[in-house]
C-alpha positions as CSV (number, residue, x, y, z in Angstrom):
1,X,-5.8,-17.4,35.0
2,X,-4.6,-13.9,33.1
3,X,-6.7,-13.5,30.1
4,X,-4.4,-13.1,26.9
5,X,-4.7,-9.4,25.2
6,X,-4.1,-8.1,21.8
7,X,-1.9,-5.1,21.8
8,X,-2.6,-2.6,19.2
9,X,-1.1,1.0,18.7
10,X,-3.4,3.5,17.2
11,X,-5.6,6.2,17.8
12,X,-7.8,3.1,18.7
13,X,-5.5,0.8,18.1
14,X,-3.3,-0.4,15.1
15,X,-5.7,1.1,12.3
16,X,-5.2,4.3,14.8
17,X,-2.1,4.6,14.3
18,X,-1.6,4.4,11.1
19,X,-4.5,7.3,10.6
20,X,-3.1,9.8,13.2
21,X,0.7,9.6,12.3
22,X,0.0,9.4,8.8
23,X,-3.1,12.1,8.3
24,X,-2.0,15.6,7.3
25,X,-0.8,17.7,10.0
26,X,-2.9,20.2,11.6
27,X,-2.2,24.0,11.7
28,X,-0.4,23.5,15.2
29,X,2.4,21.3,13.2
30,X,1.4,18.3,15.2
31,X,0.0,14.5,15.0
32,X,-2.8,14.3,17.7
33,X,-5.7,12.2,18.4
34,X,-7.5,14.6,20.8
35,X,-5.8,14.0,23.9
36,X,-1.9,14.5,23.3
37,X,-0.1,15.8,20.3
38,X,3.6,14.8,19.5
39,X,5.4,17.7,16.9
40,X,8.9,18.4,16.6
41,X,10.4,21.4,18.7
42,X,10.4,25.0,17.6
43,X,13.5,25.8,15.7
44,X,15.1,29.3,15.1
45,X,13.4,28.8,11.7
46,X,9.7,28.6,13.4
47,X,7.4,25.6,13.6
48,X,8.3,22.3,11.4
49,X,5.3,19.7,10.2
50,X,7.5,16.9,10.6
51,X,11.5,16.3,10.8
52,X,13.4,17.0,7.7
53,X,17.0,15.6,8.3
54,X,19.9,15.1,6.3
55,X,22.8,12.7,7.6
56,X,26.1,10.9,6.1
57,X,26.9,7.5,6.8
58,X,28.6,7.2,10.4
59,X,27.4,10.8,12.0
60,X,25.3,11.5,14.3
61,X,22.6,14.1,14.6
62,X,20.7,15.3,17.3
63,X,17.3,17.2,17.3
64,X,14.4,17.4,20.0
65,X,10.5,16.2,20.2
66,X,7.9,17.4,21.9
67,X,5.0,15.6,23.9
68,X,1.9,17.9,24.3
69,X,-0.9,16.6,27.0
70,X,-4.2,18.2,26.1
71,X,-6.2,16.4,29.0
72,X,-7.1,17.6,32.7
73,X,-4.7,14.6,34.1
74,X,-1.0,13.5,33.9
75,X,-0.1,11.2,31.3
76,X,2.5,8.8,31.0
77,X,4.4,8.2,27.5
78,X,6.9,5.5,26.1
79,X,8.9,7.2,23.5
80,X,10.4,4.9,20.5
81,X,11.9,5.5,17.2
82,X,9.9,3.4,14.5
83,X,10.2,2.7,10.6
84,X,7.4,3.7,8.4
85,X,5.7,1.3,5.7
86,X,2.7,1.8,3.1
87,X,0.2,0.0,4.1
88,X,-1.9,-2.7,2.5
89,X,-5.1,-1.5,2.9
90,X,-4.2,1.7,1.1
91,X,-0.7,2.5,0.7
92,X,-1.3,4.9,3.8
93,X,1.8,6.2,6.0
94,X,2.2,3.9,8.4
95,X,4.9,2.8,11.3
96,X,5.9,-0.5,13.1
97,X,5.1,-0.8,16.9
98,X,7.1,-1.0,19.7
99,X,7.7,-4.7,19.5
100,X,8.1,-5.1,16.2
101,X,12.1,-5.1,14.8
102,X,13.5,-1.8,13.6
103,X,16.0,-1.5,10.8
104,X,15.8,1.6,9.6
105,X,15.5,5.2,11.4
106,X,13.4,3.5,13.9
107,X,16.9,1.5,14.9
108,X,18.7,4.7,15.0
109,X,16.8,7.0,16.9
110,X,17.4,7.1,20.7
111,X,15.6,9.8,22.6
112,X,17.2,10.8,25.8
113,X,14.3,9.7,28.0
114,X,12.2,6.3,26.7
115,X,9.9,7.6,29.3
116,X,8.3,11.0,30.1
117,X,5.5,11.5,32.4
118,X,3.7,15.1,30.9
119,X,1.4,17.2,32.8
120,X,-1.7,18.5,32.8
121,X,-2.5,21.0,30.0
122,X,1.5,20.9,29.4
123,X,4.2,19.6,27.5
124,X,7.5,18.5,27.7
125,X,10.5,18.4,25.1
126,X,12.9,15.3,24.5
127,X,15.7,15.9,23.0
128,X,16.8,12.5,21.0
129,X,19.5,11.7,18.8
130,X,19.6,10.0,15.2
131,X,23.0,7.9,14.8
132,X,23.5,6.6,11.1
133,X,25.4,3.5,10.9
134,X,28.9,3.6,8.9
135,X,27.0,1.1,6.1
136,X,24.0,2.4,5.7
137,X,22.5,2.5,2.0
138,X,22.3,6.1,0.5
139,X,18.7,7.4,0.1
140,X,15.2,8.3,1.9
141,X,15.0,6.5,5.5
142,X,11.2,6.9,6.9
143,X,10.6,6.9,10.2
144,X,8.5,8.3,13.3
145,X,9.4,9.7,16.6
146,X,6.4,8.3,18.6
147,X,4.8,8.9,22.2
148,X,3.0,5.5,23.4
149,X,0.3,5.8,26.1
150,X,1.2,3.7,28.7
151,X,-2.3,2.8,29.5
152,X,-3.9,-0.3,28.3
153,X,-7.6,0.1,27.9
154,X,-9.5,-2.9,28.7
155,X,-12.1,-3.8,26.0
156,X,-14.1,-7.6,25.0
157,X,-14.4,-9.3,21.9
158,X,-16.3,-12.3,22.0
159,X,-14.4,-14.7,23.8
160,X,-11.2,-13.1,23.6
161,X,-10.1,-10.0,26.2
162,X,-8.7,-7.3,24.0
163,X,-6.1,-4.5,25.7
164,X,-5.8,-1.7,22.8
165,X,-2.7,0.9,23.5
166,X,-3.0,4.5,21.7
167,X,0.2,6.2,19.9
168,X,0.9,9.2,18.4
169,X,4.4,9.9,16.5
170,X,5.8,12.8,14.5
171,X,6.7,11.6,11.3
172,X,10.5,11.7,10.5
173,X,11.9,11.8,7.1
174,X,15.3,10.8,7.1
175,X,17.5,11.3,3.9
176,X,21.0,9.6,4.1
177,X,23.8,11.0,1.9
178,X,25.2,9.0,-1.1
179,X,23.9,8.3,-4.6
180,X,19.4,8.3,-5.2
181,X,18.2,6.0,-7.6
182,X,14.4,7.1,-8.4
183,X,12.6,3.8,-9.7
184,X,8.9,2.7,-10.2
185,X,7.7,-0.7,-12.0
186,X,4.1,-1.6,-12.7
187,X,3.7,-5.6,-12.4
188,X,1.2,-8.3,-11.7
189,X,-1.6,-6.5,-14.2
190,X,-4.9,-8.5,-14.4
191,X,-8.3,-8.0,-15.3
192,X,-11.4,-9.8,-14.4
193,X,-14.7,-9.3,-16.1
194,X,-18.0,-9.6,-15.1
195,X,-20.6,-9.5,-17.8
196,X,-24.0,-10.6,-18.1
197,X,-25.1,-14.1,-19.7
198,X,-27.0,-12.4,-22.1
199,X,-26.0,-9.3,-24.0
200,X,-27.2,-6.3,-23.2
201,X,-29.1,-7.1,-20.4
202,X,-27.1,-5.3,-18.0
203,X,-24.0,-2.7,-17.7
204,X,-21.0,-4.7,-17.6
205,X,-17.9,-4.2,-15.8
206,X,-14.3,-5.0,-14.7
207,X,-11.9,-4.8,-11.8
208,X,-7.9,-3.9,-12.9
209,X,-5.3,-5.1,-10.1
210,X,-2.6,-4.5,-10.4
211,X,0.8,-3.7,-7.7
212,X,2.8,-0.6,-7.9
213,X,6.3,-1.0,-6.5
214,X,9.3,1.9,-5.5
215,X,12.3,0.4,-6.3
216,X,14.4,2.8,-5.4
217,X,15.9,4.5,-2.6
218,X,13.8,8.0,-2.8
219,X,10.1,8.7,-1.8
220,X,7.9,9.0,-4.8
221,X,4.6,11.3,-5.6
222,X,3.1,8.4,-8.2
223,X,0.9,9.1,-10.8
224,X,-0.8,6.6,-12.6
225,X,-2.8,6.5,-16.0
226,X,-5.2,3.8,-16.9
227,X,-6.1,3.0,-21.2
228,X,-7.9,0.5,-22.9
229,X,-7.8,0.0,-25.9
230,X,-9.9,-2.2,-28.3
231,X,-9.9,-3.9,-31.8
232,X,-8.0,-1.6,-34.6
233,X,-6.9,0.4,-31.2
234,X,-9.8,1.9,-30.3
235,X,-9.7,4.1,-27.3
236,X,-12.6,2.7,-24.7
237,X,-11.1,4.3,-21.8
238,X,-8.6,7.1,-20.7
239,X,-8.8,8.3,-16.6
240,X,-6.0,9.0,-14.5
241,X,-6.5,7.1,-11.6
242,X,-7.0,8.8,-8.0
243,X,-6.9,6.1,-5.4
244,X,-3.1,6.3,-5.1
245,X,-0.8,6.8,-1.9
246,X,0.2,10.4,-1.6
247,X,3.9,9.1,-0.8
248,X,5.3,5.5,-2.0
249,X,8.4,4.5,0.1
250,X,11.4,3.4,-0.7
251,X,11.5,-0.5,-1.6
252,X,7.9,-0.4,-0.6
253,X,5.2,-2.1,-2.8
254,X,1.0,-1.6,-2.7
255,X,-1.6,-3.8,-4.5
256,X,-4.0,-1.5,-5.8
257,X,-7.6,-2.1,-8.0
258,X,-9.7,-0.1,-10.0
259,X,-12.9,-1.1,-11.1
260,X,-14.0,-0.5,-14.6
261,X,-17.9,0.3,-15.0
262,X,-19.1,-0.2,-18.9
263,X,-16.1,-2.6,-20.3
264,X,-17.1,-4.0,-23.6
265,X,-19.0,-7.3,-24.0
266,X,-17.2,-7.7,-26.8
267,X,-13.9,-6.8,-27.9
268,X,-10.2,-7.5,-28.3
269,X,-7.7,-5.2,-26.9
270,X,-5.2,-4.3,-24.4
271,X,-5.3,-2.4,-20.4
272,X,-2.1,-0.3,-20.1
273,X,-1.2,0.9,-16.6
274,X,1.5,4.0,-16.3
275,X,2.6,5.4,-13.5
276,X,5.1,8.4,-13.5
277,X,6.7,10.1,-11.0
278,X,9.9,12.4,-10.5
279,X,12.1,10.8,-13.5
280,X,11.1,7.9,-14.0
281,X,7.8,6.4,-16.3
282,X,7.0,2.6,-16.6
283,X,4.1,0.6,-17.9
284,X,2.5,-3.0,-16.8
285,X,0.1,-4.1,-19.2
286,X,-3.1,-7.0,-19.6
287,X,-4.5,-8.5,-22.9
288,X,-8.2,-9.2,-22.7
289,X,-11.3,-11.0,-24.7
290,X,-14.7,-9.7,-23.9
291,X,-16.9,-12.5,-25.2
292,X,-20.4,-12.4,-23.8
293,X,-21.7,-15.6,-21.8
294,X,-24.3,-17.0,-23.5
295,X,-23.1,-16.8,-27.3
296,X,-19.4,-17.9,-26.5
297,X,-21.7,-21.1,-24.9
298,X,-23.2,-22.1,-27.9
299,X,-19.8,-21.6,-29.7
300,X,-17.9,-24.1,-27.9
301,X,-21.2,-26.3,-27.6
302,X,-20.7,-25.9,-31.7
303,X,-17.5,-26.4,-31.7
304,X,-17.3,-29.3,-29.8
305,X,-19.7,-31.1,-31.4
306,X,-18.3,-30.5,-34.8
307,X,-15.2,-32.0,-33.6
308,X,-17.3,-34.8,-32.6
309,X,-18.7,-35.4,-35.7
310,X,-15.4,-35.4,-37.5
311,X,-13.6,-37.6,-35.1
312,X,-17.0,-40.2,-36.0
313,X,-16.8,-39.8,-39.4
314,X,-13.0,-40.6,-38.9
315,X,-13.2,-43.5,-37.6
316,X,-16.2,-44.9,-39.9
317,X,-14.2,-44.2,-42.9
318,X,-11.0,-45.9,-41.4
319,X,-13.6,-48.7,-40.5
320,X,-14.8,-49.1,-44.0
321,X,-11.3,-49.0,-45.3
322,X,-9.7,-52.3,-44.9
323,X,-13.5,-54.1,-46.0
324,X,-13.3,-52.1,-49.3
325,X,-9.7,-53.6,-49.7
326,X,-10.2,-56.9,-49.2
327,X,-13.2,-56.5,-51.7
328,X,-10.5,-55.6,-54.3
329,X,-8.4,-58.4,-53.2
């Protein structure tokens, strides 16, 4: 009986894939992982990084890729147009696989060959072309041109055979003529604290979450700065925060944390997130008590009994009531 595999596209599979189309380029202009390279074609202008195309709704646009092989042996390549994504992990620059649905510049790319066997030490050039639909929305399309090795390499985990495919694409950023509507929102701000039982017995701390969403139809370069503020608005902390994507996508939308090493034990205040980029500023923001363990125990341990003791009291005195009347009767 044929052993089920898991199909994963990346340098070594999915994770891979995200890391080698979505790493910075190297000097050659091209995504690699060692073995073959994938980079678009030389223009009159000199090398490109990645392809930087302009389109209207309902043309068509044609440009060429190019499929290195760095290895002693011929390889054999699947070419596919892909949409990028942040990912979760990290808001990293990612792209769908093969099998997945395309709906963006991954649906619209068609290279002339979906196949191309490449040489030893050589490389061959595809040309493909990019056909944006009549209805397309205005605004930055992400994409990837992308080379999939047709070999599937035969691995084990546990019980389950594994067959992990590797991929390399060029990175294709699409911009589709028509109104751009730059927009950034901050939302789903918490905190959670972690503080010791007893006062001063350790450092406290907290972790801010929070998700950081484009909606808009342009790339963005986010910034974000993280306050907290205390009783009377104290300032206990000001950073700008550098665990960010380098790129947010359009209509894309990352959970992101930030832990917060020395948070008061006790305070009142407020956590206000901002995050910036070209035009546009927004804020999310998270009210918090600090109220160390051990003391806010014997409050509500006080508390509660004193309501105890006034509900008793209550009801002896409404006991003695109706006695002390028929006394006067």
């Amino acid at each position: 009986m044929r052993k089920p595999y898991v199909l994963l596209l990346s340098v070594l599979g999915l994770l891979g894939a995200a890391l080698v189309l979505l790493g910075p380029a190297p000097a050659a202009s091209a995504a690699e992982n060692g073995e073959w390279a994938v980079y678009p074609a030389a223009s009159r202008l000199g090398s490109r990084p990645y392809f930087y195309l302009s389109a209207d709704p309902g043309t068509t646009i044609t440009d060429r890729v190019t499929v290195a092989n760095k290895t002693a042996a011929p390889l054999t390549f699947l070419l596919y147009g892909a949409d990028a994504y942040n990912t979760d992990r990290d808001g990293g620059f990612a792209v769908r696989t093969r099998q997945e649905k395309q709906t963006g510049a991954g649906a619209w790319i068609r290279p002339e060959r979906d196949k191309v066997t490449v040489p030893p030490r050589s490389a061959v050039t595809v040309p493909y072309t990019l056909t944006v639909p009549a209805d397309a929305d205005p605004g930055d399309h992400p994409g990837a041109v992308v080379a999939l090795d047709e070999r599937v390499a035969r691995g084990a985990a546990g019980s389950v055979a594994l067959g992990v495919q590797r991929a390399v694409g060029a990175r294709v950023y699409l911009r589709v003529g028509g109104p751009t509507v730059p927009a950034l929102a901050v939302e789903d701000v918490t905190l959670d604290q972690d503080r010791p039982l007893v006062p001063g017995t350790r450092t406290s701390s907290a972790v801010v979450s929070y998700t950081l969403h484009n909606r808009g139809n342009v790339t963005l370069n986010p910034k974000v700065a993280l306050k907290a503020q205390g009783l009377f608005g104290r300032t206990l902390l000001a950073r700008d925060l550098d665990r960010l994507p380098a790129e947010l996508l359009p209509r894309q939308k990352i959970r992101l944390t930030e832990r917060w090493t020395g948070s008061p034990q006790l305070d009142w205040g407020e956590v206000t997130l901002t995050a910036s980029a070209k035009d546009v500023r927004e804020s999310g923001q998270v009210s918090f008590l600090a109220l160390p363990w051990l003391p806010a125990a014997v409050l509500v341990t006080g508390g509660i009994a004193g309501l105890v003791g006034v509900r008793t009291r209550r009801r002896r005195e409404a006991a003695r009531a109706p006695a002390e009347g028929g006394q006067r009767a």
